[in-house]
N, C-alpha and C positions, 0 to 999 in steps of 0.2 A: 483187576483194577486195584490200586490202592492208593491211598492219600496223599503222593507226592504231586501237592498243587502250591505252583507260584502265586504265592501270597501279593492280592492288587489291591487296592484302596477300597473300600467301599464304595467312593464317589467318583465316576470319571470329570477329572478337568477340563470342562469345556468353554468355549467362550460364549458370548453376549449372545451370539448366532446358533448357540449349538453345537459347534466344531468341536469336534477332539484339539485340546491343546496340545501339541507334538514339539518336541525342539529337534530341528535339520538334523542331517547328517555332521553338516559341516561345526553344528554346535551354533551358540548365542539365545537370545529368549525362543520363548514356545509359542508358536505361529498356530493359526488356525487350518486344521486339514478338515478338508468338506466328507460330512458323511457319507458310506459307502450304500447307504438305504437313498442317500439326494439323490447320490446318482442315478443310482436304480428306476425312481421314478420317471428320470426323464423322458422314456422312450413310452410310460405305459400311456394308455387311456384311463383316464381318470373321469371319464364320463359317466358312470356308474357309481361311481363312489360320492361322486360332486351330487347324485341326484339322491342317494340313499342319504345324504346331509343333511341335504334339502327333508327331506321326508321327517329325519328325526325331530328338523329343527320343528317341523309344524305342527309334530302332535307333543313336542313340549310346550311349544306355544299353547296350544292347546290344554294341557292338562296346567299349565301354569298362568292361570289369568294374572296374576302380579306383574308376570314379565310382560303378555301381550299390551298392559297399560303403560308400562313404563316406555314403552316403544314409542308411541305417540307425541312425550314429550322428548326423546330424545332423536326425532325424524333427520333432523338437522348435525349430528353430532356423530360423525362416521364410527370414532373408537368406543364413544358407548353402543352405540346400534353392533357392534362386533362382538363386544363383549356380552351383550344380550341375548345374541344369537345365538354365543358357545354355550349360556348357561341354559339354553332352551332344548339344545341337539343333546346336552347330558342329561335334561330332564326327562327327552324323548328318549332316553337310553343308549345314546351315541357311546358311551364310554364303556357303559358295561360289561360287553363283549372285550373292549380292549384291555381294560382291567383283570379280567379274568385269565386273558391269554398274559399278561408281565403275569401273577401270581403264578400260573400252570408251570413257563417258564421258568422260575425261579423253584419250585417243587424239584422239577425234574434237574436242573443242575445238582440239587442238593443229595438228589437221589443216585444220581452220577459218581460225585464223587464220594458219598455216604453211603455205605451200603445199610447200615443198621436206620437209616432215614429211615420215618414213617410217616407218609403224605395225609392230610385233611381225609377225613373220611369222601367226604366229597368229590375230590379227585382222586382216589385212590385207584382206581378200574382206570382212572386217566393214563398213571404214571405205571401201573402195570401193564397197560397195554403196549406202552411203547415202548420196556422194555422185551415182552415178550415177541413183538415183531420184529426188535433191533438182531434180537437171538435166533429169531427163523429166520431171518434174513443172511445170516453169518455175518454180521458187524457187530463190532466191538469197541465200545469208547475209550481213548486213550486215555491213558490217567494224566491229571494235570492239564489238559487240551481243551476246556469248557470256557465258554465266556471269556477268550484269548481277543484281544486289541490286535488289529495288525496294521501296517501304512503301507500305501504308495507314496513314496518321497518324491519323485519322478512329476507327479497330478496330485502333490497333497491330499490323499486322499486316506484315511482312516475307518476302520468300522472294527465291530465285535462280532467274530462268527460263536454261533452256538456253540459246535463241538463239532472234534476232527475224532472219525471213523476209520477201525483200519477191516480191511477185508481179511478173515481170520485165514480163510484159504490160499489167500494171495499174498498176505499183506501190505496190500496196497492201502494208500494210507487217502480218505474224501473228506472232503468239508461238507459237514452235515449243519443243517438249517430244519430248526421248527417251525410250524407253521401253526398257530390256534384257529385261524379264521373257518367260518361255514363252510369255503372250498378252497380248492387250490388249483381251480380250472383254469380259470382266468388270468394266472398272475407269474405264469412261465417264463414270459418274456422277464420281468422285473427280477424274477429269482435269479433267470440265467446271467443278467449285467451282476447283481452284487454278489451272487458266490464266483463267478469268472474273476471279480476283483478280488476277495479275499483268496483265492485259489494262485495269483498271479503277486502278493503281498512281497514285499523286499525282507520284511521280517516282523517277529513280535513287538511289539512294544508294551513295554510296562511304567506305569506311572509311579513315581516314588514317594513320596510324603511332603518335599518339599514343595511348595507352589511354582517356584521359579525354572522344575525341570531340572536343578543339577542331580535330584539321584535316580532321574527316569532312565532307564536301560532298552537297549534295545538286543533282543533275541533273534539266533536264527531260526530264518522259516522252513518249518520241516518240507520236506519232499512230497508234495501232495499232488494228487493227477490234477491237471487242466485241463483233463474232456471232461468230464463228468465230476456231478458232488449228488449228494440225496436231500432231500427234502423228506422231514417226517411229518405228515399231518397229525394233529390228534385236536378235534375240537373241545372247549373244556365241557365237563359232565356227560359227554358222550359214552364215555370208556371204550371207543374203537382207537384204533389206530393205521393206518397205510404208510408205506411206504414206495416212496419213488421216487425215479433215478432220473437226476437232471444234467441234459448236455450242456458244455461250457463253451462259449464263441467270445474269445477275447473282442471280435474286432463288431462284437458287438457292442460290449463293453465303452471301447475304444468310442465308438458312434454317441455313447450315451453322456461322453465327457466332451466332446466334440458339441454335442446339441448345448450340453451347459456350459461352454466356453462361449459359443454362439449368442447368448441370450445377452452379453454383458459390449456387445460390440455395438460402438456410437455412428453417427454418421450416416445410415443407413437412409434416411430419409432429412432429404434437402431441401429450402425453400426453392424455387423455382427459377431457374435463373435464363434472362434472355440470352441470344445468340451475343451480342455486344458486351452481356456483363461478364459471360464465361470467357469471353475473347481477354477482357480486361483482364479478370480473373490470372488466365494462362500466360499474357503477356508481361503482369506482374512478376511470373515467376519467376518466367523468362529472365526478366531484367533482375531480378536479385541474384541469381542464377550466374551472371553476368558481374555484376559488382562483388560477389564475394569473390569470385577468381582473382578479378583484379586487385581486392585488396591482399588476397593472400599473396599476393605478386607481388604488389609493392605498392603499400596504403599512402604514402606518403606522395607519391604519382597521382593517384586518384584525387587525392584531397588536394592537390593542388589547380587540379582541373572541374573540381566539382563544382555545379553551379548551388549561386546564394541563395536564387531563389526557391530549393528544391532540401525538403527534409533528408538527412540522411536514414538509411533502412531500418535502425532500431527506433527512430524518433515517426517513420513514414509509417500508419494504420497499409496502406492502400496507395500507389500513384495515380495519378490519374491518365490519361490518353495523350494527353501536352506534354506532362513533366515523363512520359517514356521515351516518347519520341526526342525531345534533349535529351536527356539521358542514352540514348542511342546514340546519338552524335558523337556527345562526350567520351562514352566508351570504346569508339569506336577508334577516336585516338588515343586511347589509350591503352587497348590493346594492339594496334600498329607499333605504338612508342614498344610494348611488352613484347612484340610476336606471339602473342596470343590469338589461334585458330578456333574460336568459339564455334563449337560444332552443330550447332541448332541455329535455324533461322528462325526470323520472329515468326511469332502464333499467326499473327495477321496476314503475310504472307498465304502460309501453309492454308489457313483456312478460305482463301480463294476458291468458291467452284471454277472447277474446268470441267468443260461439257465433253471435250473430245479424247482426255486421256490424263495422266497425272505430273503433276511438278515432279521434274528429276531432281534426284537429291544428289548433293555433292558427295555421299557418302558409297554413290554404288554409282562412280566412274564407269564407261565400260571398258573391258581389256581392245586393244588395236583388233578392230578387222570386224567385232562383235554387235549382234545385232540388240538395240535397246528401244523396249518402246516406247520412250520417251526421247532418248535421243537418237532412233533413223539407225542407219547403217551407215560404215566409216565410210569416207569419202576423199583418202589421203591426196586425191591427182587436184584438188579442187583448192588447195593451200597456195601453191603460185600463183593461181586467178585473181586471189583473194589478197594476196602480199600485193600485186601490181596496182590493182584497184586502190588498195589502203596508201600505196608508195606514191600515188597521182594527185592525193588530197593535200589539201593548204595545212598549217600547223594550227588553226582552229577548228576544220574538221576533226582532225588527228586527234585534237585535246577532245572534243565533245565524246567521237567512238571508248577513248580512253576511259572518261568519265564511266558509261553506261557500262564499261565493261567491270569496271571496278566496283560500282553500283550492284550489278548483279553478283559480282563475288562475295560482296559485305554481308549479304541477303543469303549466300549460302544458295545461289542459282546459277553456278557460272554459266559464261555465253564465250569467252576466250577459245576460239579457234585454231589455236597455236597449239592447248594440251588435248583435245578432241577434235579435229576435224568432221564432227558427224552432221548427219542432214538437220537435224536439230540447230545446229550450231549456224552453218552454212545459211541457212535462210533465213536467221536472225541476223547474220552479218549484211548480207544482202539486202535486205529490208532496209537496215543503216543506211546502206552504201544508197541504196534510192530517195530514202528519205533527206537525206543529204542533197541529194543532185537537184531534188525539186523542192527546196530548202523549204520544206513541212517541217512546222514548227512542234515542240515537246505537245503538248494539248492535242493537235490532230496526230497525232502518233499513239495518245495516250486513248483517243475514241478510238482508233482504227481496235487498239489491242484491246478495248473491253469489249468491242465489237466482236473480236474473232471469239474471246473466251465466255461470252454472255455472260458479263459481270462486270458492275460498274465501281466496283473498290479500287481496281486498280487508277480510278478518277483522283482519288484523294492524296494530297498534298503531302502526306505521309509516308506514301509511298514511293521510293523513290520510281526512274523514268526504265535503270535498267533492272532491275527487281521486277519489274513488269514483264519486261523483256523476256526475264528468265523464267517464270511460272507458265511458254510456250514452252508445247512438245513439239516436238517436228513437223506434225499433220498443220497443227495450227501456225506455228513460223512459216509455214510453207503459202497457208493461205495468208498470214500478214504481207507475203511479198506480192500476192496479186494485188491487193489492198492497195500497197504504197505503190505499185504501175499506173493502178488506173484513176489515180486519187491527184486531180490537179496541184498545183504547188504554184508559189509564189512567181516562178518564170512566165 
C-alpha cells in the first residue's frame, strides 16, 4: 500500500436534504443526488430500530427530569416536542454507539492509508483486528480507494463506499463496507441494496474546492465484481473482528429505487365520485378531446360556430351536461364541414348497461362472411329484401330512416346495412321498417329499446333516437322486432 490518495475536500457538498451535490454529466449547477444509505433503507424494517428509540428516548427522559418538564409545556408544539425527544434518546445514549462507530471509522481509514498510524489506545485491538482478519482473509486494500464518492447519474444517486478490496489471489477487485453496529444479522438485506449500488456506480466523483462544481471531476469506476462485496464487522472496544462475504442482486437494488420513487406519486387517493359525476368527468374529456382537433383543423371554423353562451376551454373550469350536449351539435358540424372521423363515441353512450351482450364498436367491423357477437352473422341474400322494402317508403319515411341512420353513425354505432349486412343490422332495419308501417312514434320506440336493454337512459333527450338504435346487439334488435310486431300503432 502506499500514499497515492486523491486528495477530496474535507467537507462533502451537500444540500438542505442531505444530498450529495453532484453536477450532470451533461454539465450546468450541482443537483442533489439522493444518498446511496436512503436507498438502502427503503426495503428494510425498521421496526426494531423505531422501538430501541423509543427505549433510549425514555430512559433519557428519565435520567433527565429537565427535559421531562419541559414536555408539558411544550405538548402543543410538534418541532419542540421533536426536538426534545432527540435530546432525550442522546441522553438515553442513542448517539453513543453512533459516535463511536464515525470515530472507529475514521481510525481505520487513517490506518489504511497510513501505515506508521497509531490508533487511540482504546481502539487499538479495534483497528488491529481488522487488519489482521483483512490478511487471513487474503484481501488487500487498494491504495487510494478508501472513502471514494461514487454516482448513479442514471437514479441520481450518490454515496461513499468505505474501501475497495482486491483479492490477493485473484485479483479480483470488492467493495468492502464496515460495519460498528452490535450485529450484522439483521441488516443483509440493507447492505446488499447499497453496496449493489456502489458496485454498479458510473464512476468516481470527486468534489473540487469551488462551491459551484466547476472543478469537481469525475473518475473512472474501476472493475469491480457485482455478485458479491465484504462486509467487515468490528464492534468499537470489542477488538474482534469477522469477516463476511455479501451477495449482490442489482434487481434488488432496482426494487429499492422503485419503492422510493413510489412514495412521491400523487392521485392515489380520490374524493368519491358518483356514477353521473365520473360520466361528467369522462365526457368533459371527451368533448375537449374533440374541440382541440378541431381547432387544430381550423380554429377560425370553430370560432365561428361556437356558441355565446358557452366559455371557451381555457376560460371553462368544467362544462356542464347542457353546454356538452351543444357543444356536440356544434362540433358535430364542424367536423362534417373538416371530414373529421372522431374516433370515440360519447362516454354516455358507452356507459349504457346491456344486459345481453356489448355495444359494437365501429372500430372492429367484421371482415364479410364473419361471425360477431355483437353483430350476428353476415346475411348478404337479405340486402334486396331490404332495398325493396326501403324503395316502397314515401320520401318522409326515407328522410326519418336516413336520420336514425346518421344518428347512429355520429354516435360511433353504425346501423347502415349497405356496409354490413349482418343480423345485428337486419333487425334493426326491420324494426324501422315496422315501426314505420304502424306509424309508433320516436317515445314508444324509445320504451320499447330501453325495454329490451333494461335501461332507461336511453329515455333521455340527449340521447339521440338512432344512438339508441345502435348500443342493440343482434340477440337484442332481434327481440326489438318482436316488440314493434306486437305493439299496436296508430292504424
Amino acid at each position: 500500500m502506499n500514499d497515492d490518495i486523491t486528495n477530496t475536500p474535507s467537507e462533502t457538498r451537500r444540500d438542505r436534504w442531505g444530498r450529495y451535490l453532484v453536477v450532470p454529466p451533461t454539465g450546468g449547477k450541482p443537483i442533489g443526488y439522493t444518498r446511496a444509505t436512503t436507498v438502502a433503507k427503503a426495503l428494510d424494517d425498521t421496526s426494531s430500530l423505531m422501538a430501541w428509540g423509543e427505549r433510549m428516548t425514555a430512559i433519557g427522559m428519565s435520567d433527565r427530569p429537565d427535559l421531562l418538564a419541559q414536555v408539558h409545556e411544550a405538548r402543543n408544539d410538534k418541532t419542540a416536542l421533536n426536538r426534545l425527544c432527540e435530546r432525550a434518546k442522546e441522553a438515553g445514549g442513542a448517539t453513543v454507539r453512533r459516535d463511536l462507530g464515525t470515530a472507529l471509522h475514521s481510525m481505520l481509514e487513517q490506518s489504511f492509508n497510513d501505515p506508521s498510524y497509531e490508533p487511540p489506545a482504546a481502539h487499538k485491538a479495534d483497528v488491529e483486528a481488522v487488519h489482521a482478519q483483512l490478511a487471513a482473509a487474503g484481501l488487500e486494500v487498494v491504495a487510494g480507494m478508501t472513502e471514494r464518492v461514487v454516482v448513479l447519474d442514471e437514479h441520481t444517486i450518490a454515496g461513499t463506499f468505505d474501501l475497495l478490496l482486491r483479492v490477493i489471489s485473484t485479483g479480483e477487485l470488492l467493495i468492502g463496507d464496515i460495519k460498528t453496529g452490535s450485529s450484522v444479522e439483521y441488516g443483509a438485506l440493507g447492505f446488499c441494496v447499497q453496496l449493489s449500488l456502489y458496485a454498479h456506480a458510473d464512476s468516481l466523483y470527486v468534489q473540487g474546492e469551488a462551491a459551484d462544481g466547476s472543478q469537481d471531476v469525475r473518475e473512472p469506476m474501476p472493475k469491480v465484481s457485482q455478485q458479491h462485496a465484504v462486509i467487515i464487522h468490528v464492534e468499537p472496544g470489542s477488538g474482534l473482528c469477522t469477516i463476511h462475504q455479501l451477495q449482490l442482486h442489482w434487481w434488488l437494488a432496482e426494487m429499492a429505487i422503485d419503492v422510493r420513487s413510489s412514495r412521491s406519486m400523487r392521485n392515489l387517493l380520490q374524493p368519491w365520485q358518483s356514477a353521473l359525476e365520473a360520466l361528467l368527468e369522462a365526457r368533459n374529456v371527451w368533448i375537449r378531446d374533440r374541440i382541440a382537433a378541431c381547432t387544430e383543423a381550423n380554429k377560425k371554423l370553430l370560432a365561428a360556430h361556437w356558441p355565446t353562451s358557452i366559455l371557451p376551454p381555457k376560460k371553462a373550469k368544467q362544462y356542464t351536461t347542457a353546454e356538452i350536449d351543444d357543444l356536440d351539435v356544434v362540433l358535430g358540424r364542424v367536423e362534417r364541414e373538416l371530414d373529421i372521423a372522431w374516433p370515440t363515441p360519447d362516454p354516455r353512450i358507452t356507459t349504457i348497461t346491456i344486459s345481453k351482450g356489448t355495444i359494437p364498436e365501429a372500430s372492429q367491423e367484421p371482415p364479410e362472411g364473419a361471425v360477431s357477437p355483437a353483430e350476428g352473422v353476415e346475411q348478404p341474400d337479405q340486402r334486396q329484401r331490404l332495398k325493396d322494402v326501403y324503395d316502397g317508403l314515401d320520401d318522409d319515411a326515407k328522410s326519418w330512416i336516413a336520420a336514425r341512420v346518421w344518428e347512429a353513425a355520429d354516435a360511433q354505432l353504425p346501423i347502415r346495412v349497405a356496409e354490413h349486412p349482418s343480423q345485428r343490422r337486419i333487425a334493426i332495419a326491420d324494426s324501422m321498417f315496422t315501426a314505420l308501417a304502424k306509424q309508433l312514434d320516436d317515445d314508444t320506440i324509445r320504451q320499447m329499446i330501453a325495454a329490451v336493454l333494461g335501461d332507461d337512459t336511453v329515455m333521455m333527450d340527449s340521447i339521440s333516437l338512432g344512438a339508441a338504435l345502435g348500443c342493440l346487439d343482434h340477440r337484442q334488435a332481434a327481440t326489438l322486432v318482436e316488440l314493434t310486431n306486437i305493439t299496436q300503432g296508430a292504424n
